[in-house]
C-alpha positions as CSV (number, residue, x, y, z in Angstrom):
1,X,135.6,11.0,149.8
2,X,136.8,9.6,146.4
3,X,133.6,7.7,144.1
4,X,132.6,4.8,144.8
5,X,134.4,1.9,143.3
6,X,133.1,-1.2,141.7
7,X,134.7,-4.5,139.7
8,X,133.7,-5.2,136.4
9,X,135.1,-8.2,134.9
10,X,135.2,-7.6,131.2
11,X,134.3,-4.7,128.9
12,X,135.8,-1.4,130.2
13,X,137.2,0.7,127.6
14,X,136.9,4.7,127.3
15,X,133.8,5.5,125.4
16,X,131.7,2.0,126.3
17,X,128.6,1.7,127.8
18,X,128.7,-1.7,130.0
19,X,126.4,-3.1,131.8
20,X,127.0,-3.8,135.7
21,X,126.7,-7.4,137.1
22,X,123.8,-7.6,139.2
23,X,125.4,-7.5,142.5
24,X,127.4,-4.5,141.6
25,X,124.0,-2.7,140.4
26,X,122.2,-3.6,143.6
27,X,124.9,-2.6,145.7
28,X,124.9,0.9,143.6
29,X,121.2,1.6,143.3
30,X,120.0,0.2,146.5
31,X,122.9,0.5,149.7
32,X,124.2,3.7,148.1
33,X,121.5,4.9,146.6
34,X,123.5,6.6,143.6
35,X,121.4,8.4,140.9
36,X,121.8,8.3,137.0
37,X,125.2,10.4,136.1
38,X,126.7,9.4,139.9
39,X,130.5,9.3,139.0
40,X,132.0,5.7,139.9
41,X,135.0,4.1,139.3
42,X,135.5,0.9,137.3
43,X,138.2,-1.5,137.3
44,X,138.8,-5.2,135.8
45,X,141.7,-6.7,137.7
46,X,144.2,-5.9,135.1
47,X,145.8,-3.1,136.1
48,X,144.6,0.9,136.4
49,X,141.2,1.9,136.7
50,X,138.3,3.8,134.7
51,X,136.2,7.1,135.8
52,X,132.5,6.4,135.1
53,X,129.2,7.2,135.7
54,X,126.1,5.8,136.1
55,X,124.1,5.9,132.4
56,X,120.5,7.9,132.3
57,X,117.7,5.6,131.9
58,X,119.2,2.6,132.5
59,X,119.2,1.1,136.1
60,X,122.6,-1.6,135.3
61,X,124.7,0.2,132.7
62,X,127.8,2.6,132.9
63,X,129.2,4.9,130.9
64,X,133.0,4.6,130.3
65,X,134.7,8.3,130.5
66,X,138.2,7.8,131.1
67,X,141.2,5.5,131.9
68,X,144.0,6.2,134.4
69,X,146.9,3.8,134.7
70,X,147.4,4.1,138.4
71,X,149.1,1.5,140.5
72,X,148.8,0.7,143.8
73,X,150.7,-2.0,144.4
74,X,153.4,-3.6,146.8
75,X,157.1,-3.5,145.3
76,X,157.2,-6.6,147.3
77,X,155.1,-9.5,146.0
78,X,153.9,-11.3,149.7
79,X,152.7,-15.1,149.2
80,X,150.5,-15.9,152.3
81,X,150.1,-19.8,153.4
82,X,147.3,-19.6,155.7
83,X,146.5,-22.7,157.6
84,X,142.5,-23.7,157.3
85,X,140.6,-22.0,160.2
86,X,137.0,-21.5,161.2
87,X,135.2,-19.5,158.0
88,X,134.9,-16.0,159.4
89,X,138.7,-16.0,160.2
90,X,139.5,-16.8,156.6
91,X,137.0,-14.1,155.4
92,X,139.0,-11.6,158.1
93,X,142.6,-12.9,156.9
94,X,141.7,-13.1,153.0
95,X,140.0,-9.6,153.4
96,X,142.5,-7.8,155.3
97,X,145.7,-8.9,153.6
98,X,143.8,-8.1,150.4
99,X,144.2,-4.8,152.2
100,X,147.6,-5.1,153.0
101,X,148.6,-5.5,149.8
102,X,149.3,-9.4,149.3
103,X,149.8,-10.7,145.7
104,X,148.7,-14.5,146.5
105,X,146.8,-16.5,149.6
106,X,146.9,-20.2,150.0
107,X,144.9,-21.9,151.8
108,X,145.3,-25.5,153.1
109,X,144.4,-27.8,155.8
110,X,147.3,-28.6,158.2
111,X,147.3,-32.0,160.9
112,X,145.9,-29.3,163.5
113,X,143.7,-27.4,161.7
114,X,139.9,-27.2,163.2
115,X,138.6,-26.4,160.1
116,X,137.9,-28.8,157.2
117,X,136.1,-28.6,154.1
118,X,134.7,-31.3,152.0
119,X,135.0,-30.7,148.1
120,X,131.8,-29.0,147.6
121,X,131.9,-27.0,150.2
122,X,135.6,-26.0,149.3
123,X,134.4,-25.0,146.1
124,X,131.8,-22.7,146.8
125,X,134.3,-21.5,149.6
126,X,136.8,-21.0,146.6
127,X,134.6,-18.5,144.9
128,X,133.2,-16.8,147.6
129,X,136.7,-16.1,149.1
130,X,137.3,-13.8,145.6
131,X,134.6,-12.0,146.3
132,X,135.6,-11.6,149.6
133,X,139.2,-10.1,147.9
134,X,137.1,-8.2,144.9
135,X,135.5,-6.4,147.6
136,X,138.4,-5.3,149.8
137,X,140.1,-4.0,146.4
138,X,137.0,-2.0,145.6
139,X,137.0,-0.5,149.7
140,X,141.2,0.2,149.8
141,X,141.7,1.1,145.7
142,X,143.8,-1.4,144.7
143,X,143.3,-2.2,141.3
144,X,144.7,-5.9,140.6
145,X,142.6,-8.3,142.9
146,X,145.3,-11.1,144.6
147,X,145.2,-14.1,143.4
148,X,143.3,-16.4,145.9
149,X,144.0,-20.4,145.9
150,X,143.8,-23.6,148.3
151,X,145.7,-26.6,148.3
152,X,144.9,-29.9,149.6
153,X,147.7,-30.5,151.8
154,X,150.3,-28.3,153.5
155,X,152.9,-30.0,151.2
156,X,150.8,-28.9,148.1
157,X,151.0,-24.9,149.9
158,X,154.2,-25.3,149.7
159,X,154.8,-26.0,146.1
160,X,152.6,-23.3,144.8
161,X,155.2,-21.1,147.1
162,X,158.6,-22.2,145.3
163,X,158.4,-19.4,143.0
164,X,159.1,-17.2,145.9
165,X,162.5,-15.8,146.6
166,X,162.7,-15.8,150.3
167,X,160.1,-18.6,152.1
168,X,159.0,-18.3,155.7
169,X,157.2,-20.2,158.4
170,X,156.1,-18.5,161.4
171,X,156.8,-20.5,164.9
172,X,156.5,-18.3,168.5
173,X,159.0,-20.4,169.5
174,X,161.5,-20.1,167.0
175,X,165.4,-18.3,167.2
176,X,165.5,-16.3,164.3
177,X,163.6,-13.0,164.1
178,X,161.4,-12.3,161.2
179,X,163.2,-10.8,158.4
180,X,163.8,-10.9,154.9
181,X,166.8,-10.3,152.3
182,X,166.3,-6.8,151.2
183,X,167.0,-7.6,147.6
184,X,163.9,-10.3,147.5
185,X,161.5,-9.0,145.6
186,X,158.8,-11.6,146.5
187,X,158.3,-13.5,150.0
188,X,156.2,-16.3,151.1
189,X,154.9,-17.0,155.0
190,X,153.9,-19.9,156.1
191,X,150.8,-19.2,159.3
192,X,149.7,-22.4,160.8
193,X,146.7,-22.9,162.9
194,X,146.1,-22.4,166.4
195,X,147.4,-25.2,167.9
196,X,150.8,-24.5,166.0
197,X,152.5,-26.7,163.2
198,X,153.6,-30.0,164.3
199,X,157.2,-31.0,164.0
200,X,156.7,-32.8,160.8
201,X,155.3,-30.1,159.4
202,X,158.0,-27.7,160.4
203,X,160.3,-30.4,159.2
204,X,158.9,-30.6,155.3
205,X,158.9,-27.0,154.8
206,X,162.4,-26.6,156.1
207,X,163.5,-29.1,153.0
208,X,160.8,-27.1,151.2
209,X,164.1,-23.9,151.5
210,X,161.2,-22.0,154.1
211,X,163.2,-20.6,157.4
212,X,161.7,-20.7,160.3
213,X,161.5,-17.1,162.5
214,X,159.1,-15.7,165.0
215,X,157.2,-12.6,164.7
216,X,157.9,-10.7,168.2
217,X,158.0,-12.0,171.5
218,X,154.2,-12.8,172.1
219,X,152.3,-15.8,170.5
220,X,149.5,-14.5,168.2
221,X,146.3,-16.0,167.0
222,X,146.6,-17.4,163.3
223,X,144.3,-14.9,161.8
224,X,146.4,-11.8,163.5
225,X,149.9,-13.6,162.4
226,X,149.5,-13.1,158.4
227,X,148.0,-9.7,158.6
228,X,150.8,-8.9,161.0
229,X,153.7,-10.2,159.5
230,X,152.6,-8.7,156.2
231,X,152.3,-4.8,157.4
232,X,155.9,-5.8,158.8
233,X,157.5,-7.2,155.2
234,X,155.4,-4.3,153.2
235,X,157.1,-2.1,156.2
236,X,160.4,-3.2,155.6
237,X,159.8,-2.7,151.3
238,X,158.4,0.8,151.9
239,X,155.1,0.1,151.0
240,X,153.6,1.7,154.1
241,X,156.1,4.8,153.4
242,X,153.0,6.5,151.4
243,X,152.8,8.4,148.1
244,X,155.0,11.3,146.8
């Protein structure tokens, strides 16, 4: 089993001694129960990671050994629109297509949508769904956490998706099967709550350029639909191929 692995915003360089955030501290000293000189591994978000080791005599603080520019990411950069759903669903989808390896999550409230969040609400949402992503990079070793946004409409999702070469929405009922152009180096899927989208809806991100295709022949609940349609695109890219 590989060290333990914990995000550190800022101050990682070979050679520093940085001090921990508290959480990542607690979560050190007091679930793992990791002594002085433990070896860790650090990372900030911005691509490879750090060896490390917790610093004698001092209970939050890390001493900085060594970088390695390792990569784990998708060759295929996966926007996820994820329609609003009840708040341990979007923990479960956030955390496992952090997992899976999605670049970007949107999420916004659609006309069936149960879920509905005021603005304060949606902003400590906002920050706790990072650390919600944070965590599943420090659990699967990714090293660059996905970026992690909401809209306030389904019209805004799908702005924040135009940047995307290929754009899909998701419908049981649809003709065409999931699939995208092999050249596309980045993809965005549309998942709309369990009641479905409504025609309208369908209707604006069709002149939005997003196809409409079904994921198999069985209708799935919204928080199995973007972790499933991501291990299927990430399949398709050879990202689930594993390492040389």
């Amino acid at each position: 089993m590989g060290a333990p692995r914990f995000f550190v915003e800022s101050g990682l360089r070979v050679g520093a001694t940085v001090e921990l955030p508290d959480a990542v501290a607690h979560h050190a000293q007091h679930a793992l129960r990791l002594r002085d000189g433990a070896a860790i591994v650090l990372f900030d978000g911005r691509g490879g990671e750090y060896a490390a080791r917790l610093a004698a005599g001092r209970r939050a603080a890390a001493e900085v050994l060594a970088f390695d520019p390792v990569e784990r990411e998708s060759p295929l950069a996966v926007t996820l629109i994820q329609s609003f759903a009840p708040n341990e669903k979007l923990d479960w989808i956030v955390e496992k297509s952090s997992e899976l390896g999605v670049a970007r999550v949107v999420l916004a409230p659609t006309e069936r949508s149960v879920a509905r969040f005021d603005a304060q609400r949606l902003a400590r949402k906002r920050a706790h769904w990072r650390e919600v992503a944070i965590a599943a990079c420090c659990q699967c070793g990714r090293n660059r956490v996905p970026v992690v946004l909401d809209a306030s409409d389904f019209a805004g999702a799908l702005v924040l998706a135009q940047d995307c070469e290929v754009r899909l929405l998701l419908a049981p009922d649809a003709g065409e099967a999931l699939a995208r152009d092999a050249r596309a180096r980045s993809v965005a899927v549309a998942i709309g709550p369990e009641g479905g989208f409504t025609e309208q809806e369908i209707a604006l991100a069709r002149r939005a350029g997003f196809v409409v295709a079904a994921l198999g022949p069985r209708v799935l609940r919204t928080e199995t639909a973007g972790p499933a349609a991501l291990a299927a695109l990430q399949a398709i890219a050879g990202d689930l191929a594993g390492s040389d």
